[in-house]
N, C-alpha and C positions, 0 to 999 in steps of 0.2 A: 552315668554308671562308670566305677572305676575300675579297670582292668585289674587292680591290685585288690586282695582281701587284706583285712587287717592283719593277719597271721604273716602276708608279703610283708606287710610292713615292721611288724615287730620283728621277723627274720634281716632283711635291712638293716633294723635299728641296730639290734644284735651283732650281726656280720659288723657295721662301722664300726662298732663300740672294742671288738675284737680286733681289729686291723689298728685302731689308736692305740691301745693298749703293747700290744706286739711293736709296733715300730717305736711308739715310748721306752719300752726295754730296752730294745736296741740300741735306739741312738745314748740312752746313756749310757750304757756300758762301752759306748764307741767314743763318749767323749769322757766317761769318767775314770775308766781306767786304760792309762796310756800305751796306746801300741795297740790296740783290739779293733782289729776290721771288723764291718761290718758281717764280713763272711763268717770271723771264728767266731762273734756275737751268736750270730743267727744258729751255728754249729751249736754251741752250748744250749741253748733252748732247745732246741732239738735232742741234743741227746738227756737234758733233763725230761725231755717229755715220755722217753721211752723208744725215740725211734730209732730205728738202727741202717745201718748200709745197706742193709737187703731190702727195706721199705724204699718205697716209689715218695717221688716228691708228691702227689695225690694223697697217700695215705697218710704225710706227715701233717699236710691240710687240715685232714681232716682230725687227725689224734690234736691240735690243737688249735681246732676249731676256725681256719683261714679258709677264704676261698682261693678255691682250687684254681680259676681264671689269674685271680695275680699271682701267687706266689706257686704253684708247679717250679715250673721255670726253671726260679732261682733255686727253691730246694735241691730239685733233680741235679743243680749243678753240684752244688755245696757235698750234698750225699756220694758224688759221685767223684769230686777234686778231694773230699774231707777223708773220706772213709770214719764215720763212727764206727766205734768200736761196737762187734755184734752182742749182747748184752748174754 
């Protein structure tokens, strides 16, 4: 009997499919246009998503669909070194 229902695992499937995509953006816009860290990368998607200085890196997770285990973290920093602007 598997500890996992199918729903874990289309969730899984999901969550990877979402974390490839996300760091695919990234890295190209860190290698395709010159001078763009990964931090003002990560910034920019963010504030295209909506989120703003006052959201928690949790809530940015989740407005574009990351887990919260990896990427908190780094958000919280970025949100908090960047300051987006409050929308």
């Amino acid at each position: 009997m598997s500890i996992f229902t199918a729903n874990d695992i289309v969730n899984l499937d999901q969550e990877q499919k979402n974390i490839s995509q996300f760091e695919a953006f990234v890295q190209e816009m860190t290698q395709s246009w010159s001078q763009v860290s990964r931090e003002t990368a990560i910034n920019w998607v963010l504030e295209a998503a909506g989120v703003t200085c006052s959201d928690s890196g949790q809530t940015a997770c989740e407005k574009i669909q990351l887990p919260v285990d990896k990427y908190e973290h780094e958000f919280d920093k970025i949100l908090g070194n960047q300051g987006l602007k409050v929308a």
